[in-house]
N, CA, C and O atoms as a CHARMM CRD file, in Angstrom:
* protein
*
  292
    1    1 UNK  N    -54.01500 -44.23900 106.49000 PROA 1      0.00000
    2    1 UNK  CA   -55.20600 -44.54000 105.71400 PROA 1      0.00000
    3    1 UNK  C    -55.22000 -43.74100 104.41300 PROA 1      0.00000
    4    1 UNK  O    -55.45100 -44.36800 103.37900 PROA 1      0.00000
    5    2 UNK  N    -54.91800 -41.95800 104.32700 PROA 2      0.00000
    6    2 UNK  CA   -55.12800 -41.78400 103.43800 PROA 2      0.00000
    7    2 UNK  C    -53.93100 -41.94900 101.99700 PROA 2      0.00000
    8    2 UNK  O    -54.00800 -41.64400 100.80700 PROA 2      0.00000
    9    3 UNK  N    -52.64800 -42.71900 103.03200 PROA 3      0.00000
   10    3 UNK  CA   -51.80900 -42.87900 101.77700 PROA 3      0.00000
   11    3 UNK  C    -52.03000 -43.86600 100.84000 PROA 3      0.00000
   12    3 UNK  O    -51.74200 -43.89700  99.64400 PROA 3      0.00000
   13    4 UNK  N    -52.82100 -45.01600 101.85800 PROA 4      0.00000
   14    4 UNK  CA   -53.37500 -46.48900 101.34100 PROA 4      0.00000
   15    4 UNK  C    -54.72800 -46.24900 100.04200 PROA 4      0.00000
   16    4 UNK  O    -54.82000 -46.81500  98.95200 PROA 4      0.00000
   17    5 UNK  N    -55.85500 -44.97900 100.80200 PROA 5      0.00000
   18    5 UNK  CA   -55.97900 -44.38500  99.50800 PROA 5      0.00000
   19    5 UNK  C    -55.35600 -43.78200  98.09200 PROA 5      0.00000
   20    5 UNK  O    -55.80800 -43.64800  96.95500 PROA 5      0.00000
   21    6 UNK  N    -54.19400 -43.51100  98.68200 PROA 6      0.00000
   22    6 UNK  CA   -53.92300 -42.42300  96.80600 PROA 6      0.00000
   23    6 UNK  C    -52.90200 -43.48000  96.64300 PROA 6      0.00000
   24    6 UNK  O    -51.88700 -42.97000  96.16800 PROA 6      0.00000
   25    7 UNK  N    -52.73400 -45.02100  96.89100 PROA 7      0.00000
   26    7 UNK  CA   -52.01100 -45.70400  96.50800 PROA 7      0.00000
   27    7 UNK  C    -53.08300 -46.36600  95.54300 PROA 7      0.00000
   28    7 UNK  O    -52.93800 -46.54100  94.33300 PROA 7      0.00000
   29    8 UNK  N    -54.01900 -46.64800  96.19700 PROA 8      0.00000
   30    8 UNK  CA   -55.10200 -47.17600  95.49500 PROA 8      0.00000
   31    8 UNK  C    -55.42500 -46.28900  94.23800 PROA 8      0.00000
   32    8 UNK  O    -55.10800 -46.90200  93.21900 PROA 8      0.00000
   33    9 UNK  N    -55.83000 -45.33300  94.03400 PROA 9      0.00000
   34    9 UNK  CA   -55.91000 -44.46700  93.37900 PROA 9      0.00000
   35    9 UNK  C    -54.75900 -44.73200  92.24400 PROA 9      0.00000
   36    9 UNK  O    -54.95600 -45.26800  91.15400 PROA 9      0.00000
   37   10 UNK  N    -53.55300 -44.25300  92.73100 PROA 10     0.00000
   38   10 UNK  CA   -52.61100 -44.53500  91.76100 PROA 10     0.00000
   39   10 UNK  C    -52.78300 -45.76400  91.26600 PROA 10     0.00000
   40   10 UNK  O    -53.17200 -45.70000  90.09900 PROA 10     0.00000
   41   11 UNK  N    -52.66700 -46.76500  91.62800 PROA 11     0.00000
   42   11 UNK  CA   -52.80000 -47.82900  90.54800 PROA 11     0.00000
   43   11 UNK  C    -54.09300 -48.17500  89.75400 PROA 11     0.00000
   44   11 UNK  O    -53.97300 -48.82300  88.71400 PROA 11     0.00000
   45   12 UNK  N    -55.47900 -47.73100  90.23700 PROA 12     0.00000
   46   12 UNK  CA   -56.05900 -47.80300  89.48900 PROA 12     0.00000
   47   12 UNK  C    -55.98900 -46.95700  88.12500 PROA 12     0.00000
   48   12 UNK  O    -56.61400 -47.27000  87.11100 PROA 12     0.00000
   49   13 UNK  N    -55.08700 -45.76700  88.24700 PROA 13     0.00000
   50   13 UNK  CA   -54.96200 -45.02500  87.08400 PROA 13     0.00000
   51   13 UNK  C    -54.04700 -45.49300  86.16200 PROA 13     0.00000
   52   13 UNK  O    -54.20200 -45.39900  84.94400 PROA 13     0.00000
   53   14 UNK  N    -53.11600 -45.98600  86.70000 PROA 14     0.00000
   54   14 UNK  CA   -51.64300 -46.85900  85.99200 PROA 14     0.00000
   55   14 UNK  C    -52.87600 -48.34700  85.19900 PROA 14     0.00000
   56   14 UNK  O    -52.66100 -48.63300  84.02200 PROA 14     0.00000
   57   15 UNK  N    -53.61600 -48.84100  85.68200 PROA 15     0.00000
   58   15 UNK  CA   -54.17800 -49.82800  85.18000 PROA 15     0.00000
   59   15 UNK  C    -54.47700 -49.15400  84.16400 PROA 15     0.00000
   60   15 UNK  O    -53.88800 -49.45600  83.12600 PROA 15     0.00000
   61   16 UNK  N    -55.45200 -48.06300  84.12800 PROA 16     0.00000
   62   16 UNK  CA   -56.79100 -47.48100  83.03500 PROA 16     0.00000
   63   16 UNK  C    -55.66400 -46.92400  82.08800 PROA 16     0.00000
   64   16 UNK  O    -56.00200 -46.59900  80.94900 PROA 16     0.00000
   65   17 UNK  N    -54.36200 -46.79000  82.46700 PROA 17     0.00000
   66   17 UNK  CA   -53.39700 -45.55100  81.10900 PROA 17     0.00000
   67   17 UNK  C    -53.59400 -47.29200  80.90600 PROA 17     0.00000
   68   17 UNK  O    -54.72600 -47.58300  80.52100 PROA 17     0.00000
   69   18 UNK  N    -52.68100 -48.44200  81.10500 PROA 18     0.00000
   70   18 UNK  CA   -51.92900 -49.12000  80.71500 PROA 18     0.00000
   71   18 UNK  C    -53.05000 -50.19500  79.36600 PROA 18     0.00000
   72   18 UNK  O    -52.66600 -50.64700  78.28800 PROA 18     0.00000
   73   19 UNK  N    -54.64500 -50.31200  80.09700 PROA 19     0.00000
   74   19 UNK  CA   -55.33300 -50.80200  79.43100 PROA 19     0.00000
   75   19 UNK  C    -55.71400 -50.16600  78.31600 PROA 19     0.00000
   76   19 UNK  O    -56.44600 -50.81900  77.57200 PROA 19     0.00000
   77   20 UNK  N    -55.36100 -48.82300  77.90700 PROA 20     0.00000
   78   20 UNK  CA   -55.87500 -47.61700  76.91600 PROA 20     0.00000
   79   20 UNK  C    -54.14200 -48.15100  75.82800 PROA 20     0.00000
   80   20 UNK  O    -53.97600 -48.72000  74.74900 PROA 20     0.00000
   81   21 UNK  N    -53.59800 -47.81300  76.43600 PROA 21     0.00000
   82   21 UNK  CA   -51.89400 -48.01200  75.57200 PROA 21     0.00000
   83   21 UNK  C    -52.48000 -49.75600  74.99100 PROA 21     0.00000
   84   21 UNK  O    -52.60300 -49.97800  73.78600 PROA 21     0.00000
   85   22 UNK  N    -52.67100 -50.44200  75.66300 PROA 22     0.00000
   86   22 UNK  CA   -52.45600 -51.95800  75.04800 PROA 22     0.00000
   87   22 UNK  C    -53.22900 -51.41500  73.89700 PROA 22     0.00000
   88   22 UNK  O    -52.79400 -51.17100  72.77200 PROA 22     0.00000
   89   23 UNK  N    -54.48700 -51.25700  74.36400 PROA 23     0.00000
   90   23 UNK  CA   -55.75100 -50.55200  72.97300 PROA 23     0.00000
   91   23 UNK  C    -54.94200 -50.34600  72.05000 PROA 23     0.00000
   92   23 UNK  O    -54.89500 -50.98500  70.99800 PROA 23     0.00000
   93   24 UNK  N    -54.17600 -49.35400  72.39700 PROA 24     0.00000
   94   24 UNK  CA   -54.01100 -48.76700  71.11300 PROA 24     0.00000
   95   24 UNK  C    -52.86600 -49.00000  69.90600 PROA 24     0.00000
   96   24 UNK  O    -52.81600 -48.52700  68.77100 PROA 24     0.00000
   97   25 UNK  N    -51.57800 -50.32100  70.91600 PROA 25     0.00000
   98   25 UNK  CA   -50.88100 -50.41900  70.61600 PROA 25     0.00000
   99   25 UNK  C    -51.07200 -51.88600  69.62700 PROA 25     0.00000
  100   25 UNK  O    -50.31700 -52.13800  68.68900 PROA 25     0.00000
  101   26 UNK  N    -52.35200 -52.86300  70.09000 PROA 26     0.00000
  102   26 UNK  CA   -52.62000 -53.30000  69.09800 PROA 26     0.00000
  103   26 UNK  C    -53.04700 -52.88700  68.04100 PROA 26     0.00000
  104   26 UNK  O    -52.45800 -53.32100  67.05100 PROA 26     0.00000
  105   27 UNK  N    -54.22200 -51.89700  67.79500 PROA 27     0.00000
  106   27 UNK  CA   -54.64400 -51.44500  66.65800 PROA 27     0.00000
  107   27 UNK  C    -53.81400 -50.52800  65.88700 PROA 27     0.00000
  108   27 UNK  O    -54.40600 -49.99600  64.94700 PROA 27     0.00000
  109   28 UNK  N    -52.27700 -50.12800  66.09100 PROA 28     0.00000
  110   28 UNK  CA   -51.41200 -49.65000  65.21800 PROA 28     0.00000
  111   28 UNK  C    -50.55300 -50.47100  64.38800 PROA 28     0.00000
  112   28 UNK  O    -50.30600 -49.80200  63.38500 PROA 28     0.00000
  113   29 UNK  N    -49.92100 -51.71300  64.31700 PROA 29     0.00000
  114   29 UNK  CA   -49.27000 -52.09200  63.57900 PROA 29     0.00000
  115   29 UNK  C    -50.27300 -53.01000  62.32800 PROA 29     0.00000
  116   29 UNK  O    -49.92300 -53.31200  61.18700 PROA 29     0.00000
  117   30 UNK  N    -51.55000 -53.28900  62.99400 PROA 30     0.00000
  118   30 UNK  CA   -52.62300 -53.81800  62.43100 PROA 30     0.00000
  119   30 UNK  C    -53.54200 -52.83100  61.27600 PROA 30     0.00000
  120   30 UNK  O    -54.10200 -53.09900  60.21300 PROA 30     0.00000
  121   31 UNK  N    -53.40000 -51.77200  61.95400 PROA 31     0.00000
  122   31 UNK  CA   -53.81900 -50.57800  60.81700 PROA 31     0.00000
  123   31 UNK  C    -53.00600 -49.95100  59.89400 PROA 31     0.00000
  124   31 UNK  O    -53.26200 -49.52400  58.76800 PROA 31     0.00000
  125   32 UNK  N    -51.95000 -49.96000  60.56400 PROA 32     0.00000
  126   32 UNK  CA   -50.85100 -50.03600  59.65200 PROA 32     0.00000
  127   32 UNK  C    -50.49900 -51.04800  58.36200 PROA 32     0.00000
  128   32 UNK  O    -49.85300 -50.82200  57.33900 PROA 32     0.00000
  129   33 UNK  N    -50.87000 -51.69900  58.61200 PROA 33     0.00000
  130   33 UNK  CA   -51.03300 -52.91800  57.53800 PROA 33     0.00000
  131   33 UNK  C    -52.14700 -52.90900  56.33200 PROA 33     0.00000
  132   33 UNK  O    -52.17200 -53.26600  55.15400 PROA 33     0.00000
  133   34 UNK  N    -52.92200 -52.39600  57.12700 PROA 34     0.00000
  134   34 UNK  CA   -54.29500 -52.59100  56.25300 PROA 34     0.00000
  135   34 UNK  C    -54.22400 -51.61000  55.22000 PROA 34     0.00000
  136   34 UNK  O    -54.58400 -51.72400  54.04800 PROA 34     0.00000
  137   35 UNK  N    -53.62500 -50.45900  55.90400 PROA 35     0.00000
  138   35 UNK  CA   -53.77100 -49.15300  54.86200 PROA 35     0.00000
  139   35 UNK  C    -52.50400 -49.03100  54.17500 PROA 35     0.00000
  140   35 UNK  O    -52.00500 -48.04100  53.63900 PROA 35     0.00000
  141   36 UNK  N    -52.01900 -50.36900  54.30100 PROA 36     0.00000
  142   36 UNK  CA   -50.56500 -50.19100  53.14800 PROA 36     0.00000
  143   36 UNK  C    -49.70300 -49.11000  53.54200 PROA 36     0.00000
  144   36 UNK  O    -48.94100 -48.66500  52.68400 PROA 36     0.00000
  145   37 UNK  N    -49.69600 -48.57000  54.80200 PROA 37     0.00000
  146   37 UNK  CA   -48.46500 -47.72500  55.09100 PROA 37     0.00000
  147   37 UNK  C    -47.24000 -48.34200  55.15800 PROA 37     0.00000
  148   37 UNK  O    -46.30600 -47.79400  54.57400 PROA 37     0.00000
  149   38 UNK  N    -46.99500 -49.66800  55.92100 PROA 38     0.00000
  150   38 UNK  CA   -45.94400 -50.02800  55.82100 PROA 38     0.00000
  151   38 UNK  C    -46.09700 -51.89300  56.25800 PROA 38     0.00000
  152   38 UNK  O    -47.15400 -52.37500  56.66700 PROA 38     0.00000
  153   39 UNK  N    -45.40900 -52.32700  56.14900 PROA 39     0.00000
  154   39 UNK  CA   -45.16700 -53.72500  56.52600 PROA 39     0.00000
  155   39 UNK  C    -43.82800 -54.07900  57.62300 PROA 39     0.00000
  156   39 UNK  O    -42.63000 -53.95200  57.36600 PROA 39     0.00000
  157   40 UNK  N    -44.19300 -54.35900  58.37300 PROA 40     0.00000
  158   40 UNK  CA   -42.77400 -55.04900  59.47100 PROA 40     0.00000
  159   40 UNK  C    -43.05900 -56.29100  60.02500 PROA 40     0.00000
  160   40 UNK  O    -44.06700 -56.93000  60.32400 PROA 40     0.00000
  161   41 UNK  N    -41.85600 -56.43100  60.06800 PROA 41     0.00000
  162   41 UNK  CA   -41.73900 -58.35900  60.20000 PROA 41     0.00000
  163   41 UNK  C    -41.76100 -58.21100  61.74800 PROA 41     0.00000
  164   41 UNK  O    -42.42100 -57.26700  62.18300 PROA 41     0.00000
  165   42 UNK  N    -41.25100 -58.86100  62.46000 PROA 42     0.00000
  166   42 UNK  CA   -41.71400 -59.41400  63.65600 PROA 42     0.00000
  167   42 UNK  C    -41.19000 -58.61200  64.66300 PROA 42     0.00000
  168   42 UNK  O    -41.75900 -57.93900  65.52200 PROA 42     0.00000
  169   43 UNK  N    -39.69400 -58.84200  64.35100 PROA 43     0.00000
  170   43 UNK  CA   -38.68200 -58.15800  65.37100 PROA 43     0.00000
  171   43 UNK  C    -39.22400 -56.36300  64.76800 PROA 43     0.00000
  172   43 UNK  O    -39.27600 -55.75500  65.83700 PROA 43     0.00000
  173   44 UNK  N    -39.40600 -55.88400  64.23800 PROA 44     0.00000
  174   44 UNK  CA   -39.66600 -54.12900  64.11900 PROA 44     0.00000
  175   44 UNK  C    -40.98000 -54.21300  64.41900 PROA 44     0.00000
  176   44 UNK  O    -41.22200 -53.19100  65.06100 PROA 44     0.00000
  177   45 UNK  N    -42.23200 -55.03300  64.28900 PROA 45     0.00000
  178   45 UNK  CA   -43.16600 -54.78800  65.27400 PROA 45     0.00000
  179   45 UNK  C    -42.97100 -54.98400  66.20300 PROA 45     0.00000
  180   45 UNK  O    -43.67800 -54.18200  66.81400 PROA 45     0.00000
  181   46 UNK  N    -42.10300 -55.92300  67.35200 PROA 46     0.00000
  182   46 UNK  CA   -41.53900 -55.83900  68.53900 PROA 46     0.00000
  183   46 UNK  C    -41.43600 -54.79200  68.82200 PROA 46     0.00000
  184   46 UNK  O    -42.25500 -54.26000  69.57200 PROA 46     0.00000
  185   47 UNK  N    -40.40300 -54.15300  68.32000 PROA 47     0.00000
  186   47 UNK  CA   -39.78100 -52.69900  68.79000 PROA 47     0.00000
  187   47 UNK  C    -40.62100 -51.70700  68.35700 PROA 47     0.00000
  188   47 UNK  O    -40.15800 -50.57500  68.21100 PROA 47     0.00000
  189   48 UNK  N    -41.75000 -51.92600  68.12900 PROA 48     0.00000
  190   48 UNK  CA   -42.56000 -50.26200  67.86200 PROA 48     0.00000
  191   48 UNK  C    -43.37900 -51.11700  68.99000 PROA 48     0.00000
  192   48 UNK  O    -43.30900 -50.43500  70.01300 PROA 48     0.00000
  193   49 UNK  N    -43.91800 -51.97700  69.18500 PROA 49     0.00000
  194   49 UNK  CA   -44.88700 -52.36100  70.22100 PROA 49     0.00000
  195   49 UNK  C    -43.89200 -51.90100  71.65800 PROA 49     0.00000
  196   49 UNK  O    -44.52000 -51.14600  72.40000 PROA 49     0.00000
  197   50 UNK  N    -42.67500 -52.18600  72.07700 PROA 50     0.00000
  198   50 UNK  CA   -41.96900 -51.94500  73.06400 PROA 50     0.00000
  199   50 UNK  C    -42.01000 -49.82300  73.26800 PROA 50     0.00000
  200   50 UNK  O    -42.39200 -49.28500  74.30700 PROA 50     0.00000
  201   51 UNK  N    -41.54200 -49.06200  72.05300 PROA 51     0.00000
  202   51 UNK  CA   -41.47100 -47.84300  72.24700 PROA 51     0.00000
  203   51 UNK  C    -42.81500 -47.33100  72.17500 PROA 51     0.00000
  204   51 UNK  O    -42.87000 -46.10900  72.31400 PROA 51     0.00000
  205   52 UNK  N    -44.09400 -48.01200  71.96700 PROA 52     0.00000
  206   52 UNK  CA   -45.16600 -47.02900  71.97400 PROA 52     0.00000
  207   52 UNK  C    -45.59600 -47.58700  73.23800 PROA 52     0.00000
  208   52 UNK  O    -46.16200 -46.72000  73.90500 PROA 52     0.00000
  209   53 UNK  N    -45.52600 -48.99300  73.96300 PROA 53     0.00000
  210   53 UNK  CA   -45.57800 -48.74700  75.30100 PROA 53     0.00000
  211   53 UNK  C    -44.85500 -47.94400  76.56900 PROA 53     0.00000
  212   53 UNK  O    -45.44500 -47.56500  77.58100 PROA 53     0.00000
  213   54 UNK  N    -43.07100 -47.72900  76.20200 PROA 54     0.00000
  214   54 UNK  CA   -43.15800 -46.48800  76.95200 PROA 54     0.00000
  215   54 UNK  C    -43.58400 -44.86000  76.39100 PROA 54     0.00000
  216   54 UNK  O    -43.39600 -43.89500  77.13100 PROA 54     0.00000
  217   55 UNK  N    -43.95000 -44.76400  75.53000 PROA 55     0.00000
  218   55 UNK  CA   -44.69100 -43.46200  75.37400 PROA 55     0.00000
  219   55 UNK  C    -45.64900 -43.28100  76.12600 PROA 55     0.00000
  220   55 UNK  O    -45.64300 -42.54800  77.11400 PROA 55     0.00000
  221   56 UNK  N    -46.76600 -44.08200  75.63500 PROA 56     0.00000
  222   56 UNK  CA   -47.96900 -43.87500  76.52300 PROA 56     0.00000
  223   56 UNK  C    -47.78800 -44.10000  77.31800 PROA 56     0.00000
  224   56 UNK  O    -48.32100 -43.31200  78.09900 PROA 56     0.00000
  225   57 UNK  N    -46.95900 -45.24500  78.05100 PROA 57     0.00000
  226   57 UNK  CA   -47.22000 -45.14900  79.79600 PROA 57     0.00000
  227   57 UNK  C    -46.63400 -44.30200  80.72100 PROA 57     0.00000
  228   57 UNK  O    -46.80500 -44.22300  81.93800 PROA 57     0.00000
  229   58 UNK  N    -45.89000 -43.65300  79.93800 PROA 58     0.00000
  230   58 UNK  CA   -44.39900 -42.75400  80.87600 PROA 58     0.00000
  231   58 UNK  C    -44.67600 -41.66600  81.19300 PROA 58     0.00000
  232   58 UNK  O    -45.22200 -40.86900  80.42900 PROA 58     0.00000
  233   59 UNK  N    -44.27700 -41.35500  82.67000 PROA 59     0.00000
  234   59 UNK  CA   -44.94200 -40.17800  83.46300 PROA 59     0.00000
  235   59 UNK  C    -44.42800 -39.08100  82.64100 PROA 59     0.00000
  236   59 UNK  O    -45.16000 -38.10000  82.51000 PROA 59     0.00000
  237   60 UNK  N    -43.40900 -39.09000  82.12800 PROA 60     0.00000
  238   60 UNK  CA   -42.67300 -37.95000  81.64900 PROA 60     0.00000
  239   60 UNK  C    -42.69700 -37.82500  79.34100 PROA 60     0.00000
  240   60 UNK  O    -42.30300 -38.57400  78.44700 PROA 60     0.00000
  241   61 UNK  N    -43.25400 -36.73100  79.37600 PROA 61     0.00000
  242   61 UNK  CA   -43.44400 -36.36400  77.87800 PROA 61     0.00000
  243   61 UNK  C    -42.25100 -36.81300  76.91100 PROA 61     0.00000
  244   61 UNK  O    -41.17500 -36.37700  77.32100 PROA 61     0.00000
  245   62 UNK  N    -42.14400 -37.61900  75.65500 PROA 62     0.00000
  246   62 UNK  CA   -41.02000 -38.15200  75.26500 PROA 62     0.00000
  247   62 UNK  C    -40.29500 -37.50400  74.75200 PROA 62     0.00000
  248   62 UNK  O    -40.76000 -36.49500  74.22000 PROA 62     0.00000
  249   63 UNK  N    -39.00800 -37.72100  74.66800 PROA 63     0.00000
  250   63 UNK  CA   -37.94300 -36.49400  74.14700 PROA 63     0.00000
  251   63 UNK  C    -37.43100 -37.09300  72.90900 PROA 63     0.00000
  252   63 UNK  O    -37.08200 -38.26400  73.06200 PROA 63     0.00000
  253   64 UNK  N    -37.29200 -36.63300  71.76200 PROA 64     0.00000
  254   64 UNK  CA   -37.52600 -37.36200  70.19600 PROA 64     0.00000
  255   64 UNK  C    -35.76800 -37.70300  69.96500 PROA 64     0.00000
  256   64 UNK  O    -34.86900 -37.05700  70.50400 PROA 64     0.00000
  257   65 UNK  N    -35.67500 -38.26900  69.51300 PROA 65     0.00000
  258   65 UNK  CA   -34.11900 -38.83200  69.46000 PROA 65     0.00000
  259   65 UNK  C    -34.00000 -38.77500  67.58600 PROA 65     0.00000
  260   65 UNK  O    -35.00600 -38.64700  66.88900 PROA 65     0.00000
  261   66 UNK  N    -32.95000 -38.86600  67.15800 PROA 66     0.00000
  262   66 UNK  CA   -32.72600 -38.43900  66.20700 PROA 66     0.00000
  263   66 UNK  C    -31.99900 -39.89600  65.85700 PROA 66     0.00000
  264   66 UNK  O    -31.02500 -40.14300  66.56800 PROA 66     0.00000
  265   67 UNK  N    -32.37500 -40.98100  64.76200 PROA 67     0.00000
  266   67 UNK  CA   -31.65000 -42.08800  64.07800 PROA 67     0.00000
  267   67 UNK  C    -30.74300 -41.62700  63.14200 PROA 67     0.00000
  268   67 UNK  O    -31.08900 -41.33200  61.99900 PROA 67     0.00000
  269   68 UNK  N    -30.00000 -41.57400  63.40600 PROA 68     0.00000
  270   68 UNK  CA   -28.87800 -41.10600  62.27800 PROA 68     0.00000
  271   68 UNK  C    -27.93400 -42.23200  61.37300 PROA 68     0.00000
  272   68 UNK  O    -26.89400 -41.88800  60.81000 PROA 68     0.00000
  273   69 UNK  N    -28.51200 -43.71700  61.33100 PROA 69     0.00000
  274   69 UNK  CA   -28.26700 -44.50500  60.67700 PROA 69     0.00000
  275   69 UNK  C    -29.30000 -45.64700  61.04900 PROA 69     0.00000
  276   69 UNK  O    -30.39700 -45.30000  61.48500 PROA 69     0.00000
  277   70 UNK  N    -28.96400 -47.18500  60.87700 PROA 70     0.00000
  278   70 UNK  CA   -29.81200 -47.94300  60.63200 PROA 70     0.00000
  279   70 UNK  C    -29.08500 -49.02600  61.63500 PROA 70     0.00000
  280   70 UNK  O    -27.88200 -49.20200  61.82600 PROA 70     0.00000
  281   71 UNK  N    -30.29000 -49.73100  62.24400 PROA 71     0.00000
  282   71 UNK  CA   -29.74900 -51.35900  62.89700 PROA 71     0.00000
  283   71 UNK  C    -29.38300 -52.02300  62.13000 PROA 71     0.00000
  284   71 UNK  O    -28.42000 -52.75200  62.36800 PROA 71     0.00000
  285   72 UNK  N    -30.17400 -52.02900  60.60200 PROA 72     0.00000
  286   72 UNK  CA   -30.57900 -53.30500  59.61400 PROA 72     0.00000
  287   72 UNK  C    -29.47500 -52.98000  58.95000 PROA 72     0.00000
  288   72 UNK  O    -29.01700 -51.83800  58.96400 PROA 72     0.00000
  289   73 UNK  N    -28.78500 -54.27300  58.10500 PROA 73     0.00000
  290   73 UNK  CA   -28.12500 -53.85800  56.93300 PROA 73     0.00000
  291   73 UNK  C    -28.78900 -53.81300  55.97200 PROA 73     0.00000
  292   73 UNK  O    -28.29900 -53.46100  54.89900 PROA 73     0.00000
């Protein structure tokens, strides 16, 4: 019984991170826009919408990686 609780538990918390990340992951490429920081076409809002969902959702603190060149030509 009480594992069926903190299962419950756990996912209600995985819901509440995951509904807070969507939040927020729409209102960044959208604010981003508005305030003329930057512009990205479809596929690079893809991929910032993909890496800021595992940020926020990931049990573990992110470890910063270093781009040392470019996808794009």
């Amino acid at each position: 019984m009480r594992r069926r609780q903190q299962a419950n538990a756990v996912v209600a918390a995985r819901s509440r991170i995951v509904e807070g990340a969507v939040g927020m992951v729409e209102m960044a490429p959208n604010r981003m826009t508005e305030d003329g920081v930057v512009s990205l076409d479809e596929e690079r809002t893809a991929s910032m919408v993909s890496n800021l969902m595992v940020v926020l959702c990931g049990d573990q603190p992110p470890s910063p990686v270093v781009n040392a060149g470019s996808l794009y030509s």
